[in-house]
N, C-alpha and C positions, 0 to 999 in steps of 0.2 A: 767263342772264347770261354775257358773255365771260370768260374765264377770267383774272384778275388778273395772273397771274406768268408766267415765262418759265421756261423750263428749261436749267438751260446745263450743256455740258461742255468738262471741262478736262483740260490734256493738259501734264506738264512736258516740255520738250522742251528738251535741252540745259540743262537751267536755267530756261529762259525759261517763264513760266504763257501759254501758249495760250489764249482763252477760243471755243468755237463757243456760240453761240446759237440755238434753233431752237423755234420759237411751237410751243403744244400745238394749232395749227390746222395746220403740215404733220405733225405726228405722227399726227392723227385725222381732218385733212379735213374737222373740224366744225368752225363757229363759234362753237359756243354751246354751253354744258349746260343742261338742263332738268332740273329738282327735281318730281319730278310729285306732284300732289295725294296725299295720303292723308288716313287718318281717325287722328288722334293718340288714344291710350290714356291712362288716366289718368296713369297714370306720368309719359308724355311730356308730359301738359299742366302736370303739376307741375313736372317738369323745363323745360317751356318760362316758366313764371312764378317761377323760381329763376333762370334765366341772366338774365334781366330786371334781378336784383338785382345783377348785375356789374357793378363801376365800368369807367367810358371809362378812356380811359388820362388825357385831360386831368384828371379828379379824381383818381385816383391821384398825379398828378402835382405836384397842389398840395395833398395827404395830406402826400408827404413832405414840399416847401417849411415845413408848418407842424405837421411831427411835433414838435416840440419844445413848442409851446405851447397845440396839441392834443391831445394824447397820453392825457394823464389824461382827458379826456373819454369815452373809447373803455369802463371798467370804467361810467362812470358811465352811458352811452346803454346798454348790456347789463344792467345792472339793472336800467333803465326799460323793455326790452323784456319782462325776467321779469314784474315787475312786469305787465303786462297778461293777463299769462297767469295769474295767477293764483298765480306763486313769490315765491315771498322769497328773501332772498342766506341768508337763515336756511334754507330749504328743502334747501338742496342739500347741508348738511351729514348730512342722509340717506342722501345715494349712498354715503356714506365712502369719499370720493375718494383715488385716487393722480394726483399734479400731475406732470409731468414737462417740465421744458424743455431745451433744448440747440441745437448748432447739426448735428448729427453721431451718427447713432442713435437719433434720440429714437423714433421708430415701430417701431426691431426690439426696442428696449426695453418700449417699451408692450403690443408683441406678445407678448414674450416673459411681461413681466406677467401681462398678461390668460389665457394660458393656461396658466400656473401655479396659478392662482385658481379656472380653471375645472375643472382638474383636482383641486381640492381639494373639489368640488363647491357651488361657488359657484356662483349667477346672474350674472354677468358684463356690465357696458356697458362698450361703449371707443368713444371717439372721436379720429378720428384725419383728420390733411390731410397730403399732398392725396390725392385719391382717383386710379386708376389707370386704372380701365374707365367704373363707375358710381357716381354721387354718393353713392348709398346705402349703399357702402361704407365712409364714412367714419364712419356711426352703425350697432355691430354689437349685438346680442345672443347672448352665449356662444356667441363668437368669428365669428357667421355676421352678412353683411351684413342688415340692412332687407328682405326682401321687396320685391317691386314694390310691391303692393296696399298692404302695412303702411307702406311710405314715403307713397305718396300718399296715404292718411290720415293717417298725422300732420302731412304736409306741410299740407294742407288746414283740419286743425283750428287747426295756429298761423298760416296765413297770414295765415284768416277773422277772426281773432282780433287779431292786431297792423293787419288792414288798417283795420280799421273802431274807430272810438271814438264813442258820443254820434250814429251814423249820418254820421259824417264819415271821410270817406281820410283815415288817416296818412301820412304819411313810411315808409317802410319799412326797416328795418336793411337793410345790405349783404349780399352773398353768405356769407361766412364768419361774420360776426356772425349772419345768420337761422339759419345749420346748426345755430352753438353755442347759439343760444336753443333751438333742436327738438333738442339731442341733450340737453341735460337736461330737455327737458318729456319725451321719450321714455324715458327711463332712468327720468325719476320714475313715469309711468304703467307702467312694467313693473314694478318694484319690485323693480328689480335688487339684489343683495347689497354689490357694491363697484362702482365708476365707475374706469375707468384714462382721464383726460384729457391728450391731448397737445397741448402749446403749438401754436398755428400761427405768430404768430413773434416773439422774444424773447420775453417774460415781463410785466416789471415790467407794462407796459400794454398786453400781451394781453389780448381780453375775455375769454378762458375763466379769467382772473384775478380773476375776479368771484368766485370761491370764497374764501369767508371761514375756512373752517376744515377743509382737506382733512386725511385723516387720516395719510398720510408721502410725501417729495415726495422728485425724486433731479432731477439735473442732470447729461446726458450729454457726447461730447466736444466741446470749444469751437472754432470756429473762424472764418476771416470769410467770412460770409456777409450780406446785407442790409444791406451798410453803410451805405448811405442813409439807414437807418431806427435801424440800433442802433448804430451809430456806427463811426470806422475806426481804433482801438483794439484789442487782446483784451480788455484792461481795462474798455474802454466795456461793450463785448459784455459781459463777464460780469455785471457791474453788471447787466445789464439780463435774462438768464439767473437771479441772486439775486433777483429781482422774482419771485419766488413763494414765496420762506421765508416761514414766519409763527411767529409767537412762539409758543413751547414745541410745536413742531411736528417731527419729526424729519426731518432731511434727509439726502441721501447722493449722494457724485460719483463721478467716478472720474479717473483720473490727468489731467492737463489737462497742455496746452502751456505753455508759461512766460507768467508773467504774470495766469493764470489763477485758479491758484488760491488767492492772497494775497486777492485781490477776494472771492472768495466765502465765504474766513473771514472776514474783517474784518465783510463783511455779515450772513453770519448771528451773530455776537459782539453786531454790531448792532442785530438784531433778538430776538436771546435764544431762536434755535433750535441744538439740535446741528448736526454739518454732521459727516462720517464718509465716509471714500474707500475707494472697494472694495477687498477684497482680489483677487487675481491666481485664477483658476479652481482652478487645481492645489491650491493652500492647502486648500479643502474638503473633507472626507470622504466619498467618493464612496461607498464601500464597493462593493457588486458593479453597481452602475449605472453605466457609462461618461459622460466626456462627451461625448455627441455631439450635436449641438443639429441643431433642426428648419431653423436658419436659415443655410446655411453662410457662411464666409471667415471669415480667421483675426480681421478686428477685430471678429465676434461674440461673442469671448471675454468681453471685456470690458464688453458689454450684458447677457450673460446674468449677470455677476456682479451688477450691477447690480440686473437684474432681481429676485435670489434677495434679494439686502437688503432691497429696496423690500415684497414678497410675506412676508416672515420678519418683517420689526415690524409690515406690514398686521395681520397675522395675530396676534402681539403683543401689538396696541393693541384687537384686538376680543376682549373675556375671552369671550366665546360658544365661542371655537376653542382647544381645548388645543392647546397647542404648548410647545418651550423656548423659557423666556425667558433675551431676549440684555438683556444692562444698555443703558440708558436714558440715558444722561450727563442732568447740571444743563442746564436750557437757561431759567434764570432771567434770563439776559439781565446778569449783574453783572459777568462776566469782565473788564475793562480792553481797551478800543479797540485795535487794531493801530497801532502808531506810523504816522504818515502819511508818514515817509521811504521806503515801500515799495522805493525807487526805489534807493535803498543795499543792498537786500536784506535787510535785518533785518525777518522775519516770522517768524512763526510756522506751519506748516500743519495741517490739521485730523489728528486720530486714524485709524489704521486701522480700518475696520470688522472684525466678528471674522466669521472663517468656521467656518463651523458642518455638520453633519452632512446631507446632501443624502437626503434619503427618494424613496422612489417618485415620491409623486406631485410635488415639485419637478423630481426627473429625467424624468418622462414629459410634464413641460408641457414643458418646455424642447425635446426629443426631438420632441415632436408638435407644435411649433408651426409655423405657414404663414404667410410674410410675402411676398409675389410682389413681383417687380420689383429685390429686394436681391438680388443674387449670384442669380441663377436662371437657369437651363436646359434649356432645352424645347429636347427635339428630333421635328422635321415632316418623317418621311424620311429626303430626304438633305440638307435643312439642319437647322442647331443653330443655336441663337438664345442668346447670353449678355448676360442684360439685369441692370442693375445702377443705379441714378439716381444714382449721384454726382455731386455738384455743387459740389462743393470739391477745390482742389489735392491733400489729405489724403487725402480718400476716392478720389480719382480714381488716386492711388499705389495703394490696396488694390483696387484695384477691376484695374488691370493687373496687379497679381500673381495675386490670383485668376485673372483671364483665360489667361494664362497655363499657371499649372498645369493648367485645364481643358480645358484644348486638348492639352496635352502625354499627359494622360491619353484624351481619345478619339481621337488619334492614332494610340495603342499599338494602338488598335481598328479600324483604317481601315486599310483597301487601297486604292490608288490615289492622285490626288492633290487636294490640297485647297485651297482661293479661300477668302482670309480677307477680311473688308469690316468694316471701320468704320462704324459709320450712327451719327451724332453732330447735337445739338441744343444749343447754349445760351442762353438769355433772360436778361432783366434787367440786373442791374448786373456780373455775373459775367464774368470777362476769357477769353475763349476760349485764349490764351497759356497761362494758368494750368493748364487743363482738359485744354488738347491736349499740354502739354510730356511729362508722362508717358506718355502712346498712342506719342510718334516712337520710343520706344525697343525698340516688337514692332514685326514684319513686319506689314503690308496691304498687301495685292494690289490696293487698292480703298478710296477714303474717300467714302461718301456724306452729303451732308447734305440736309434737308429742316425744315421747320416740325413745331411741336408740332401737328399737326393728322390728322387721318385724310385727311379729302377735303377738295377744293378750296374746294370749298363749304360754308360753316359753316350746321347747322343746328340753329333756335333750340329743336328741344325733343332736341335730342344732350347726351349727359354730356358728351363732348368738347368742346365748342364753348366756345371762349374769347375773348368778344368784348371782351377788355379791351386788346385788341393790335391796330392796326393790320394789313391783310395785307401792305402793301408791306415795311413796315417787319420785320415776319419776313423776308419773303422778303432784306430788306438787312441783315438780324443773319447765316444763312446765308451770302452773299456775304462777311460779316466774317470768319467762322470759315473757310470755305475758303480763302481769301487766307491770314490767319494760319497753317492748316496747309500751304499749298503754301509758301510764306516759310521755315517749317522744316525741311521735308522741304529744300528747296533749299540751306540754309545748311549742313546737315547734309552734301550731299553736296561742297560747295565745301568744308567741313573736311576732310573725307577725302581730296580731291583734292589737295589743298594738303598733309597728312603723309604722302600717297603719292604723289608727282609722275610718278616711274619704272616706276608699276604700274597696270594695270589691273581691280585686283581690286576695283575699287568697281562694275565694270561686270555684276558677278555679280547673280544673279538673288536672294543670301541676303542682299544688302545693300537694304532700301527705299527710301533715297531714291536709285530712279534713275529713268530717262529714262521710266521706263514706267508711271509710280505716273499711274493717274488719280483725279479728281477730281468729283463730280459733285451737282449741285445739281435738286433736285425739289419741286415745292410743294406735295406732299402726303405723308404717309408710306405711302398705300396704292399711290401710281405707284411709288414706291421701291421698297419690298416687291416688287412684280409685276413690274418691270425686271429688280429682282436674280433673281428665282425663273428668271425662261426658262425658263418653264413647269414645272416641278420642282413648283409647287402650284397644282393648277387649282382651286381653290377660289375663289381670289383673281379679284377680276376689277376690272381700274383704268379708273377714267375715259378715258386715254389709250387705251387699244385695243391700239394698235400702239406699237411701238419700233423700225421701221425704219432712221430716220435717225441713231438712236443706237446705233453698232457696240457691242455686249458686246466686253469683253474675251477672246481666245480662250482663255485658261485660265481662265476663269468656265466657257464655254461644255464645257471639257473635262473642268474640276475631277468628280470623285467624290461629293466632298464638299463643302459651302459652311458658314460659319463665319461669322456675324454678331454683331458685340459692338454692343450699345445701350448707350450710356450718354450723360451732360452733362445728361442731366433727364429727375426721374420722368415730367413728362407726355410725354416723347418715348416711353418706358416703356412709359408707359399707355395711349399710342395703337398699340403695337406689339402690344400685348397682345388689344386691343380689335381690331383683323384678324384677330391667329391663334389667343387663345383666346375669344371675343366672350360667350361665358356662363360665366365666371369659374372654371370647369371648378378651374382650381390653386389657387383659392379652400377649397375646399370639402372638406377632409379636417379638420373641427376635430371633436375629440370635445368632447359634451355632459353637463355634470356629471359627471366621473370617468369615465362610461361608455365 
């Protein structure tokens, strides 16, 4: 098939956005790619009858339209999928679940969870979205993904099983709703110790809500994300984040933006759970263990506290595990409603949670845990790759200071000179404005963008393969965000011009937005990759062939060094990840029951 998209480069010049265009047919001289036959594994057949279950974007599209008077439906079609299998919503309170929702953390948290527990010598299930390489990752066993072999059996046992009733084709749950039905028939056939469940998105009427009595649930930081779906509020949002409290259930947050956290007392008041905000890292008694956590950047501080409360009542509430015990607050549910003037300010906010004496093995989970894709840095050479998914304004702040400091520090380390590039993605309802405001304020040499995709070509038994997206329409979300960022780089340089009329010092090479910042758009992220490389990694090898028509920058070509920050979304992440490290390689340091 011909190649869908177009490649283009952009060039500010003067001010003015340039656009050259140039077909992947004078790049390669080909018309056409060819996908040549192979024989699909079981894995891939299972992985090809799981993408199957992804909505078009048109159902998604009238998902949201009729989120509000749909909604509650979603716990109830997830019970009816356990239901075939053989569960009950009674069943699951076997895993002795930890709930977690948020909009901001919720997976370094979950992370950090789960190998707290495993170092306590627990058996361990987590589930967790979205996934980054391979789907199997998102249903782990102490701390390690699915096997190939082990996924396509259970994939196969729950398919055979929801496909057929009475000798008749069902209906099928959707993509996310089948995982979370397989990652608790999986966790229950292993007969894991504790379950760490991470929301996929909001709460109240997530299906992994279908949990009727998980054993302590925490709620991470809040922010707006999904507003189509959880509303364009904080308030909405949180309301809908408190959709996992449950009566006499303990809960735990951590410091939230304004607006926040009034919603989430008043709710749990209202459902008759405690509700408890972490204390600050430093608070707890470390004794001769450091804090240094497995997951770096400084807003991990505040996931790991999280973490330590959610792991300290687990452990608590299970009288099998001696531990000290921390007080239990009334959560009879009798306390008096929050006055509904919220809006004057007169509330109330929940209790500090109490910090308590940090042992071995809390500090060696925390220490040894592996979360790829948050703040991470691979280096291949002579480039560094700093990947990171933020996909909030919030996070997209932390995410540039990190960046930052990391570069500042392998600077100290480097001789010669150095090409820094932007490689940025954003999807959905998320405003590129938002995302990219924070990136104008480092130096890039270089902004590329590209689709969440590996190759041009989507293939239907790929973990990658996201058929829920139009290709054109990627390719015109990209075209969104480059405009957006050449727009500020531009504006950026018309303010400085305009309080330096008399000076030429905006023409320096330390100020970016000048005449030489380019811009550049690819419709895979593996042509990206292999453009930016100039050969630096022959490993790679892109559909395109050649990049003749498309001049490299000569300080690319000269740089020493190259410096790639990913961020704007995990799957742009996950696809970058899936080129350079493609067997999960950064995966794979989790210690095994305390071992």
């Amino acid at each position: 098939m011909p190649y869908p998209c177009l490649l283009n480069l952009v060039r500010l010049v003067g001010g003015t956005m340039v656009k050259h265009i140039v077909s992947p047919m004078q790049l390669t001289g080909r018309g056409a790619i060819h996908v040549p036959a192979r024989v699909c594994s079981a894995y891939e057949e299972a992985i090809s009858a799981l993408n199957d279950l992804q909505s078009n974007a048109a159902v998604l599209e009238k998902a949201r339209r009729e989120k509000s008077s749909n909604a509650h439906k979603n716990i109830l079609a997830t019970a009816k999928w356990l239901e075939k299998l053989n569960i009950s919503v009674g069943d699951l309170d076997e895993l002795n679940i930890i709930h977690v929702s948020g909009t901001k953390g919720k997976g370094s948290t979950c992370a950090f969870t789960e190998s707290i527990l495993r170092h306590h010598g627990l058996k361990t299930g987590f589930y967790s979205s979205p996934h980054l390489i391979a789907a199997r990752e998102r249903i782990r066993i102490n701390g390690e993904p699915l096997s190939k072999q082990t996924f396509a059996s259970y994939f196969w046992d729950v398919y055979t099983k929801l496909q057929k009733k009475d000798g008749k084709e069902e209906e099928m749950p959707t993509y996310f709703k089948f995982l979370t039905v397989m990652a608790f028939y999986v966790f229950l056939h292993e007969k894991v110790d504790v379950a760490v469940i991470e929301v996929g998105v909001g709460g109240l009427y997530d299906c992994t809500n279908v949990i009727r009595k998980p054993t302590v649930v925490g709620v991470t930081s809040l922010g707006f994300d999904h507003i189509g779906v959880l509303g364009d509020s904080i308030e909405k949002i949180a309301l809908q984040k408190a959709g996992i409290f449950k009566p006499n259930i303990p809960a735990f947050t951590v410091p939230q933006i304004e607006g926040a956290l009034p919603v989430l007392h008043q709710r749990a008041l209202e459902i008759g759970c405690s509700l408890h905000v972490v204390p600050p890292m430093e608070t707890y008694e470390w004794s001769t263990y450091p804090v240094e956590l497995g997951i770096p950047g400084a807003v991990q501080s505040i996931n790991a506290s999280l973490a330590l409360q959610l792991t300290k009542m687990w452990l608590n509430q299970r009288s099998k595990y001696e531990t000290e015990q921390l007080p239990i607050p009334d959560g009879t549910g009798k306390t008096p409603s929050l006055p509904a003037d919220m809006e004057n300010g007169y509330h109330f906010t929940p209790p500090l949670a109490i910090p308590f004496k940090v042992t071995s093995l809390f500090a060696n989970g925390l220490q040894q845990c592996v979360w790829p894709g948050r703040f991470q840095v691979l280096k291949r050479g002579s480039t560094t790759y700093y990947l990171d998914g933020a996909h909030t304004g919030e996070s997209m702040e932390a995410c540039i200071r990190w960046f930052k400091e990391e570069c500042a520090n392998e600077e100290k380390r480097t001789r010669g000179s150095v090409f820094r590039v932007l490689l940025f993605n954003c999807t959905g309802e998320r405003k590129a404005e938002t995302l990219l405001a924070p990136l104008t304020n480092k130096c890039f040499d270089l902004a590329v963008f590209c689709p969440n995709k590996v190759f041009i070509t989507k293939d239907c038994a790929s973990d990658q393969s996201n058929f829920t997206v139009d290709p054109q329409q990627e390719m015109h979300q990209c075209e969104v965000n480059m405009k957006v960022w050449c727009h500020m780089l531009s504006s950026i340089r018309e303010e400085k011009i305009a309080a330096n009329p008399s000076t030429s010092e905006y023409h320096s090479s330390s100020i970016h937005a000048n005449i030489d910042m380019d811009c550049v758009i690819f419709p895979c992220i593996l042509d990206a990759l292999c453009w930016l490389s100039q050969g630096r990694e022959t490993t790679f090898q892109s559909e395109l062939c050649e990049f003749k028509h498309i001049v490299p920058p000569a300080k690319l070509m000269e740089a020493s060094q190259l410096q790639i920050l990913v961020t704007g979304s995990l799957h742009l992440v996950g696809g970058v990840l899936a080129v350079i490290d493609p067997e999960i390689s950064c995966q794979s340091k989790c210690v095994v029951n305390g071992v």
